[in-house]
VOGU-3710 file (C-alpha; in Angstrom, 3 decimals, decimal comma):
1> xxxxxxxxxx> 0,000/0,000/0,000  2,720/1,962/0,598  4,899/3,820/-2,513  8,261/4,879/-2,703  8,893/7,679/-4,720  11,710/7,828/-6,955  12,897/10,138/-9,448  13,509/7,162/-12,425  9,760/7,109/-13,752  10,879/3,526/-15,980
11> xxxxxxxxxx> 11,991/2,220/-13,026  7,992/2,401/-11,036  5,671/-0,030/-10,017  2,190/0,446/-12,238  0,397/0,429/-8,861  3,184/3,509/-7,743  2,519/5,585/-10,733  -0,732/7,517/-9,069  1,521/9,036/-6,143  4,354/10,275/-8,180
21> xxxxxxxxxx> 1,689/12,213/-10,648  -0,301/13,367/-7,456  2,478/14,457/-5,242  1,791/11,793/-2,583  3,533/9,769/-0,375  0,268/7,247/0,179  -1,790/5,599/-2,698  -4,171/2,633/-1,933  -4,175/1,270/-5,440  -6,827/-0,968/-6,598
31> xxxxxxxxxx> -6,495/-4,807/-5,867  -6,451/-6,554/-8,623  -7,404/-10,260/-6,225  -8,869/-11,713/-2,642  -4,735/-11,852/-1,783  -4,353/-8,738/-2,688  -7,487/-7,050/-0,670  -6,106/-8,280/2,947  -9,000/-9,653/4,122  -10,440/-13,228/4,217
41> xxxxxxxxxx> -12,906/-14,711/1,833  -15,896/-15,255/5,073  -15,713/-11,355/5,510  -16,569/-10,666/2,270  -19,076/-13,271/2,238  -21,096/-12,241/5,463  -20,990/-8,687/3,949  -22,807/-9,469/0,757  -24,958/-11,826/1,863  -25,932/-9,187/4,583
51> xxxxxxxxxx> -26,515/-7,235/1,389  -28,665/-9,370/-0,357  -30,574/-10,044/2,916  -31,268/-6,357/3,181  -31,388/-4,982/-0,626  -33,280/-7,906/-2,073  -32,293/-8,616/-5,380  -28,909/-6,787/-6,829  -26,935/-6,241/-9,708  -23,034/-7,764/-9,208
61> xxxxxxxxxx> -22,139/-3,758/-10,144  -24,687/-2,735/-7,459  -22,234/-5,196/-4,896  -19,636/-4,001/-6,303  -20,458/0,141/-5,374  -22,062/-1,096/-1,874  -18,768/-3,197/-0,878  -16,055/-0,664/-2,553  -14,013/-3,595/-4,781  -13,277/-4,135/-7,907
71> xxxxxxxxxx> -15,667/-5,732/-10,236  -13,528/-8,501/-11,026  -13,258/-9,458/-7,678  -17,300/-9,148/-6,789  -18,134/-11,306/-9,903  -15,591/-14,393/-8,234  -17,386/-13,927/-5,226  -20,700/-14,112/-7,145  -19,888/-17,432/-8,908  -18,577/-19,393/-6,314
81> xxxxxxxxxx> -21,718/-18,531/-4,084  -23,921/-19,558/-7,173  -21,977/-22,528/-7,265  -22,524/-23,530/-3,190  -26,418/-22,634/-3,992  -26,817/-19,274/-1,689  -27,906/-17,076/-4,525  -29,277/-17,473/-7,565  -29,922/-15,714/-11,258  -32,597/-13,482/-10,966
91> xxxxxxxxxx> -33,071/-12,129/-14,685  -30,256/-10,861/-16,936  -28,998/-7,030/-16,439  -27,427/-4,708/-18,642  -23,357/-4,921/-19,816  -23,289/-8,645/-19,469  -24,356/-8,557/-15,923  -27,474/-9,654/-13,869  -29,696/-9,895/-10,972  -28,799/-11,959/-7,859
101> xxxxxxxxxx> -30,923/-12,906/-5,128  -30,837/-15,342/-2,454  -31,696/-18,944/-2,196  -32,828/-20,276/0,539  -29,689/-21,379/1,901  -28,871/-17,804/1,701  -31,119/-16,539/3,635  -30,119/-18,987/6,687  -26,510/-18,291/6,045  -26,924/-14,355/5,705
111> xxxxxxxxxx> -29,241/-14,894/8,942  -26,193/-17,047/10,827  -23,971/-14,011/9,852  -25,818/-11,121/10,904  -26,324/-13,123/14,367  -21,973/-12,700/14,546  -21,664/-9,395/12,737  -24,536/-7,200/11,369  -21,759/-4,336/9,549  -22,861/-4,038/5,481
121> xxxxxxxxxx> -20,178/-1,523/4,788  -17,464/-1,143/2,402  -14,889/-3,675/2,824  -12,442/-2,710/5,541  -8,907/-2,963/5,416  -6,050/-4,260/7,840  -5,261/-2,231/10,290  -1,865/-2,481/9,018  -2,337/-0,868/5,940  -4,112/2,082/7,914
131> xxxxxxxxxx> -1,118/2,179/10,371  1,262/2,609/7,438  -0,868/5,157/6,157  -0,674/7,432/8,586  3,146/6,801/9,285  3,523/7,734/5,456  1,241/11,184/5,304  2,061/11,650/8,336  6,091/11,581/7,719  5,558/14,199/5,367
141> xxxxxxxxxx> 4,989/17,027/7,407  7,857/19,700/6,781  8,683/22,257/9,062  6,249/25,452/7,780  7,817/28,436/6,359  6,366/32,190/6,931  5,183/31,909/3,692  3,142/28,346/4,336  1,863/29,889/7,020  0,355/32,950/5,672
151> xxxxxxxxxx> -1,126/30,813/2,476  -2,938/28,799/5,230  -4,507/32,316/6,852  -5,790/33,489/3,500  -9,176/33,449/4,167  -8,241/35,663/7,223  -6,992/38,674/8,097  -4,095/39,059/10,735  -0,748/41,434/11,671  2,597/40,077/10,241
161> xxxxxxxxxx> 3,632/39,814/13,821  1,056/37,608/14,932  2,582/34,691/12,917  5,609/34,806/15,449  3,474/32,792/18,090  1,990/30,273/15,787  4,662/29,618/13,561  7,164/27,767/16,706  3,696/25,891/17,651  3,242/24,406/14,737
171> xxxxxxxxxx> 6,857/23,429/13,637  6,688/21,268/17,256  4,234/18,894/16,270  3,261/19,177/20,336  0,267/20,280/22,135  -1,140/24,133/22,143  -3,078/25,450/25,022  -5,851/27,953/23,687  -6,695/30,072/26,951  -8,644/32,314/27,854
181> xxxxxxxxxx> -12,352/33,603/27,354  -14,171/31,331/24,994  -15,667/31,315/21,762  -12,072/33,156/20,132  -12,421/31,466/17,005  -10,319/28,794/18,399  -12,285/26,080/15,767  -11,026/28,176/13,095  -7,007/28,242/14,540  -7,405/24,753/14,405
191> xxxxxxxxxx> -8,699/24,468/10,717  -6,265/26,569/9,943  -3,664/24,482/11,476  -4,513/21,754/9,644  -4,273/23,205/6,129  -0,925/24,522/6,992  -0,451/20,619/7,103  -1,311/19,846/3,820  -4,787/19,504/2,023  -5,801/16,159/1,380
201> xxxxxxxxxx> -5,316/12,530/2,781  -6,292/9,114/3,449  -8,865/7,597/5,111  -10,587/3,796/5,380  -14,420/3,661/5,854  -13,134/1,100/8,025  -10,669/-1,303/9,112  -10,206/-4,817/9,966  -8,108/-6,764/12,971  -8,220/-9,975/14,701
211> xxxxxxxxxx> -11,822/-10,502/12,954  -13,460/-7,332/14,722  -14,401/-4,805/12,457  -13,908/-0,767/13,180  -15,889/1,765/11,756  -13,389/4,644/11,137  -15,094/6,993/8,431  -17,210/9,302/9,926  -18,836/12,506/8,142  -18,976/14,660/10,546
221> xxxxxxxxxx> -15,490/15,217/10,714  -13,878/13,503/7,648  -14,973/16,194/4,213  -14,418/13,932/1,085  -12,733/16,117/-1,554  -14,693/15,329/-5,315  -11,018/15,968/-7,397  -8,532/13,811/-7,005  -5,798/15,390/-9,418  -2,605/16,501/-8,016
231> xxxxxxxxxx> -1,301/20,001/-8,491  0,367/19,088/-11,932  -3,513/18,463/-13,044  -2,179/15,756/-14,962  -4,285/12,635/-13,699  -8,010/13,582/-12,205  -9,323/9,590/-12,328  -6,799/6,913/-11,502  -7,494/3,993/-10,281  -7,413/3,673/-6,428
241> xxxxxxxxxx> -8,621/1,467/-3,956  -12,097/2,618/-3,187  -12,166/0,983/0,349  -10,042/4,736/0,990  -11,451/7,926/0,565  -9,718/11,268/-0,110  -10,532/13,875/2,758  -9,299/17,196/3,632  -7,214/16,902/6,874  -9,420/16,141/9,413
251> xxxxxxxxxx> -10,381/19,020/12,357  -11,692/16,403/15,350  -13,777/19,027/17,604  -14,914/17,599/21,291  -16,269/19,874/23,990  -18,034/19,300/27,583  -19,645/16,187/26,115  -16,002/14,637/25,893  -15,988/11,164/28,361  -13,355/8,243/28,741
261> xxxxxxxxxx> -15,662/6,022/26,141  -14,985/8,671/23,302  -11,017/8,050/23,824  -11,608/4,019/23,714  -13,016/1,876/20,918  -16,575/1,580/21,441  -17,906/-1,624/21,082  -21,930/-2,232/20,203  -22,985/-5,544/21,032  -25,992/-5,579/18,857
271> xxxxxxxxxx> -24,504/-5,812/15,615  -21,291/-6,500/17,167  -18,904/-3,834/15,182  -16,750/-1,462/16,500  -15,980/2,749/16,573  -12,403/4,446/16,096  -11,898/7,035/18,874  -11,717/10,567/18,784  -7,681/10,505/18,905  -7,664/8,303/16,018
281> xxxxxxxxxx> -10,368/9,780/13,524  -8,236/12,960/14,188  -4,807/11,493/13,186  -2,745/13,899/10,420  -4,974/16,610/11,312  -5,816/18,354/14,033  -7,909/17,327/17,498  -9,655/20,274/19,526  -10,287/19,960/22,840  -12,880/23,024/23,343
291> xxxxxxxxxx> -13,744/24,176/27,282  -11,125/21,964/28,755  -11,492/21,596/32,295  -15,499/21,483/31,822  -15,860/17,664/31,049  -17,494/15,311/33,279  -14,514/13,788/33,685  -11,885/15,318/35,995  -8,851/17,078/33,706  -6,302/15,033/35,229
301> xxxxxxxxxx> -8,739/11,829/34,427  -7,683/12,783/30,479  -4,282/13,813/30,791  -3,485/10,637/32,661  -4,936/8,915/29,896  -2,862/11,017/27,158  0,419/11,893/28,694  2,073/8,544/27,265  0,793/8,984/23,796  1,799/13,137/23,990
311> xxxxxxxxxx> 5,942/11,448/24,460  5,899/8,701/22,383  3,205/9,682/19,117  1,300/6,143/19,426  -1,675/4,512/21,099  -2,744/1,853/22,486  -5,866/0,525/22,234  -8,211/-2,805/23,377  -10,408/-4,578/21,317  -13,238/-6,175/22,267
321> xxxxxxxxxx> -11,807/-10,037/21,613  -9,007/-8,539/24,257  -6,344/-7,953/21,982  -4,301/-4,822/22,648  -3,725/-2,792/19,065  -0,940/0,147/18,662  -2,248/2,907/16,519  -0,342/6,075/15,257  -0,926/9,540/17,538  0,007/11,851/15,016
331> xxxxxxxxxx> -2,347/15,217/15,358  -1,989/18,734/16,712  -3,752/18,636/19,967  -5,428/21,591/20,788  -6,717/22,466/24,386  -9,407/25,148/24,467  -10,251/26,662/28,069  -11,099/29,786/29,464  -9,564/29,006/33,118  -6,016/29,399/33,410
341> xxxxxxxxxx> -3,498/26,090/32,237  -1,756/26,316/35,837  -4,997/25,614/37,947  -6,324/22,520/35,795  -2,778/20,845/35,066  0,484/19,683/36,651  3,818/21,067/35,531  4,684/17,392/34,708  1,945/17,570/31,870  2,341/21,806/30,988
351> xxxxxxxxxx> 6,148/20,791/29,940  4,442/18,440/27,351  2,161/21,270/26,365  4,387/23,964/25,516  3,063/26,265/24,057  0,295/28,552/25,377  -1,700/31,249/23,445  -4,084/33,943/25,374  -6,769/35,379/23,414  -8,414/38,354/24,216
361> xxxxxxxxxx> -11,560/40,806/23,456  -11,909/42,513/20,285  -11,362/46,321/20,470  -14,376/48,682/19,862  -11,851/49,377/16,497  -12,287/45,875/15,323  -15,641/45,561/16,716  -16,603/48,533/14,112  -15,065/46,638/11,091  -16,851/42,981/12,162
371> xxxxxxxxxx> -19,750/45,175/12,001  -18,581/45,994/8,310  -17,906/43,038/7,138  -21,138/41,433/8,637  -22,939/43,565/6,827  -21,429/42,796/3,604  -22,127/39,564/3,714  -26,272/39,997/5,230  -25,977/42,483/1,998  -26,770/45,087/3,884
381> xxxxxxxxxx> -25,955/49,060/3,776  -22,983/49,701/5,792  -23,434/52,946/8,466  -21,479/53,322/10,919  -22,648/56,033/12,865  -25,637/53,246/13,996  -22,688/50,927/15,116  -20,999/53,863/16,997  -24,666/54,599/19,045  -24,381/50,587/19,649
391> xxxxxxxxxx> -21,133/50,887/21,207  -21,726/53,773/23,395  -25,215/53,042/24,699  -25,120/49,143/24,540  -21,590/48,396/25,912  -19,434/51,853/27,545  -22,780/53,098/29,344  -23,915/49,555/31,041  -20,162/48,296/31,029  -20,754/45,195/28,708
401> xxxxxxxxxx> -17,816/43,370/27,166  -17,344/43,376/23,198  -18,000/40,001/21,619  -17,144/39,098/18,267  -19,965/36,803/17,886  -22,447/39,924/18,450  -21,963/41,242/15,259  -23,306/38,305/13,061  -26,118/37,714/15,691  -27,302/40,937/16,012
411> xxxxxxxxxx> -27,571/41,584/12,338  -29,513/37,962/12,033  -31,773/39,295/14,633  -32,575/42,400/12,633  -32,855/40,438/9,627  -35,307/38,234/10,563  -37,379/41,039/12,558  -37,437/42,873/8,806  -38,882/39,720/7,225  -41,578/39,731/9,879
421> xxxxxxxxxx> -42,487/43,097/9,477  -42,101/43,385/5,497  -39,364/45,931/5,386  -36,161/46,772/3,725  -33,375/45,427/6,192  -31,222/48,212/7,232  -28,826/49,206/10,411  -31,024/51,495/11,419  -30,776/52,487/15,432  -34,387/51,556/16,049
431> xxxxxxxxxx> -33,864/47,884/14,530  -30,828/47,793/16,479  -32,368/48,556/19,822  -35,113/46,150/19,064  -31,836/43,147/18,285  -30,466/44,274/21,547  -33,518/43,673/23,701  -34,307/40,631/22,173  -30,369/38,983/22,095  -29,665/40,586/25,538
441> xxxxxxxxxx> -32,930/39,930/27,439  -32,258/40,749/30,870  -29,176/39,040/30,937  -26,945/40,623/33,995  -23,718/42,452/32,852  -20,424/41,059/33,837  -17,989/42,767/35,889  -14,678/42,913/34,397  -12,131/42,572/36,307  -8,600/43,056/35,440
451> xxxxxxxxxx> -6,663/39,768/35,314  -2,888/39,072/36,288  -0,498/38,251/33,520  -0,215/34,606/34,400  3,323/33,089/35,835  5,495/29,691/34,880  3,379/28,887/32,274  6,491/27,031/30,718  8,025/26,936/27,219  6,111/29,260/24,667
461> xxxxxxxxxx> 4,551/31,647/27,114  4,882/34,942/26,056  4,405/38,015/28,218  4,285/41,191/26,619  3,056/44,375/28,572  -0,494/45,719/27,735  1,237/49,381/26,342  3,231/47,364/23,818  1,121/44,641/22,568  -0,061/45,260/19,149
471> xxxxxxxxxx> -3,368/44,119/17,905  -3,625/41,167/16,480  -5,993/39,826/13,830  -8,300/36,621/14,611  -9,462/34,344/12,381  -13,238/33,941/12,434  -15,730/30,711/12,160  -16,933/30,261/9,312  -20,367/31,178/9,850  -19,137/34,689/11,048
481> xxxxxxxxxx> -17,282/36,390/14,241  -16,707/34,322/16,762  -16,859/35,479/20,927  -14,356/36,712/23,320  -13,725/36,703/26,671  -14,182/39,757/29,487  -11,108/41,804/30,113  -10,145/45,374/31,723  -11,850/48,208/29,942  -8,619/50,394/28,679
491> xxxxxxxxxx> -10,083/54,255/28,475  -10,572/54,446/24,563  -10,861/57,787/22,593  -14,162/57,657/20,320  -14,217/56,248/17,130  -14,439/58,808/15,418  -11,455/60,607/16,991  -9,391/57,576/16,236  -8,190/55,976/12,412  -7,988/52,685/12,215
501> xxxxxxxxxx> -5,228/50,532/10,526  -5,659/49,489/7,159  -5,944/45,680/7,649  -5,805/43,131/4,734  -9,186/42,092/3,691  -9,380/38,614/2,017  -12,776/37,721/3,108  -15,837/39,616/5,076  -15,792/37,357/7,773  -12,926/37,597/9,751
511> xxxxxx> -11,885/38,693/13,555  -8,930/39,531/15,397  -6,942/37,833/18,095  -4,592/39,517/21,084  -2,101/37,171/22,298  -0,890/37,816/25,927
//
């Protein structure tokens, strides 16, 4: 599965063609037999009989896109269980194919199956090949240049000096502590972190060891890409091993809701198949851990579990036949909180998280030009002398803290307030008002309160003093702004006394961060 790249294009494998042309150092080519597939001939059995029992009667092409393998191999399959008697010629089918269906004896075998293993998947591969897989995109990762780096924040708009705090985190392959108020854009960091990565790689739908069967695709993290042409454009459909599918570097994202089952293989003994864990649906991308600290699990409870696979980049995991597996830990883990790293964590496990990033409030400055940008993309006529009321009456006068979230939400409350009353949507101070009353409620304002620079945070921690930090640029969700945390109001001129810096616009949705 795994192919060498050489420069000597006479002297390469067929099968290593693909991932010279494409720039990669993975290709699951097509196998061309039952050897070559890596699984045994009962597997594939139970899973098309499990087909048949479910489908009804099916095309061998139909098989063939419901279990992922070649057509060649499928029709095999097909004759030798029309030879034992467990399906049967339906009618004839277009291109020199037909209809199957199951005998009798099918239907008791198929039914003997699902009582062992219910999964009707594609057919999963050994968990070797996946464990090479990784190790191979995975060895690929260079350290990133300035220039990577700002290719990967395109969509974003930042300060050239920024890119000093990211830039060392990145190039460690090691953990990053996120801290501070939440709702940053920290979700965003980490896609970001990701791309800097690399694109596009690798994934099973599922894998295969000691007989037990682990689901590892999973949508909700893993975005198939639909091209699968390398940068020279010169190949856009070879032949691969459709068991894999082409993703764009997976960004794992896990909150409060995070327990000790999500970081084990989860078993279900009804149909007796298995799910990959968080750590390993994340591997060569990137693995959030949002509100850290807030899990109903104790923080030490998960460090404990993770501080081996932090030093040595690897796993281990049990399966449910009580075999112990060793998978690849090869992501950037990301720990979001808004509490400080010192109170939830040892300094045994802060020396194997070394870097730490603070991210602050967004000035009233940037506040003004989320507002902007908002309102480009709710198409919507941009005035900023309504914003400017906002600011003074909303936030200075009853002391509440800027989010970058309020932005988008305001301006969604005013558009769908315009839709029930049949108007034009504007930023009109009235509408405003109205968006304020309605997104606020009677919520109680927070106190800020001004908060220490925080002490031995360890490698990476940078402490800059309040006069000479320079604002920094955020990246935002991509649904809009995203929120900050409270911090100590600085006295502020108004806006209009003040002229904001010129700051590179790639996209209306953006934010800005403050490191600390």
């Amino acid at each position: 599965m795994l192919t060498k790249l050489t420069p000597d294009t006479a002297s390469l494998a067929q099968n290593a063609l693909p991932a010279v042309l494409n720039e990669d150092a993975f290709w699951p080519y097509e196998p061309k037999s039952m050897e070559e597939c890596g699984i045994s001939e009962m597997v594939l059995e139970s899973i098309i009989l499990q087909v048949f029992l479910g489908v009804g009667t099916l095309t061998g092409r139909g098989i063939t896109d419901r279990v992922r393998l070649s057509f060649r191999i499928i029709e095999q399959v097909l004759a030798q269980l029309r030879v034992r008697q467990l399906i049967a010629h339906a009618r004839p089918a277009p291109l020199n194919d037909f209809y199957y269906s199951l005998t009798e004896a099918g239907q008791k075998r198929a039914l003997q199956y699902q009582a062992v293993c219910s999964y009707t998947g594609p057919a999963p591969v050994p968990l070797l090949d996946y464990v090479l897989s990784v190790e191979a995109q995975a060895s690929t990762f260079e350290p990133i240049t300035k220039k990577q780096l700002i290719a990967s924040f395109g969509h974003v708009t930042y300060v050239p000096s920024w890119l000093d705090f990211i830039g060392p985190a990145i190039n460690s392959n090691a953990g990053i502590f996120l801290y501070g108020p939440p709702g940053n854009g920290k979700t965003t960091l980490a896609k970001c972190l990701a791309a800097c990565r690399g694109e596009e790689v690798w994934v099973p739908h599922a894998v295969i060891d000691d007989g037990v069967i682990i689901k590892f695709f999973d949508a909700a993290y893993h975005q198939p890409v639909k091209q699968l042409a390398g940068s020279s454009g010169i190949m856009t459909d070879q032949e691969h091993d459709r068991r894999w599918v082409r993703v764009r570097r997976p960004t794992v994202v896990v909150g409060g809701e995070l327990t000790m089952d999500n970081l084990e293989i989860r078993h279900d003994p009804r149909s007796n198949t298995c799910e990959a864990p968080i750590q390993m649906k994340s591997n060569c991308g990137c693995l959030l851990i949002d509100d850290f600290g807030r899990q109903r699990m104790e923080p030490a409870e998960l460090l404990n579990r993770w501080i081996i696979p932090l030093e040595n980049r690897h796993d281990y995991l049990n399966l449910p036949t009580g075999k112990k597996i060793c998978v690849p830990f090869e992501q950037i883990i990301l720990f979001s909180t808004n509490l400080q790293p010192e109170s939830l964590v040892d300094e045994a496990f802060l020396r194997r998280v070394p870097f730490k990033i603070h991210i602050g409030d967004p000035s009233p400055e940037e506040f003004t030009e989320l507002f902007r940008r908002a309102c480009e993309s709710f198409e919507i006529a941009w005035r900023p002398q309504a914003v400017e009321e906002l600011i003074m009456k909303v936030y200075r006068r009853q002391n509440r803290p800027l989010r970058r979230c309020h932005p988008r939400d305001l301006l969604y409350q005013i558009k769908c307030l315009c839709a029930y009353r049949e108007e034009r949507i504007e930023l009109r101070s009235d509408f405003l008002e109205i968006a304020c009353k309605n997104y606020f409620g009677n919520q109680p304002v927070a106190i800020r309160r001004s908060q220490p620079a925080p002490q031995g945070l360890g490698a990476g921690q940078v402490s800059i003093p309040a006069q000479q930090r320079p604002p920094l640029v955020q990246p935002m969700t991509q649904n809009g702004p995203a929120t900050s945390s409270l911090q100590t109001p600085v006295p502020q001129p108004s806006l209009t006394q003040r002229t904001m810096g010129a700051l590179p616009m790639q996209s209306p949705m953006s934010s800005i961060i403050n490191p600390s």
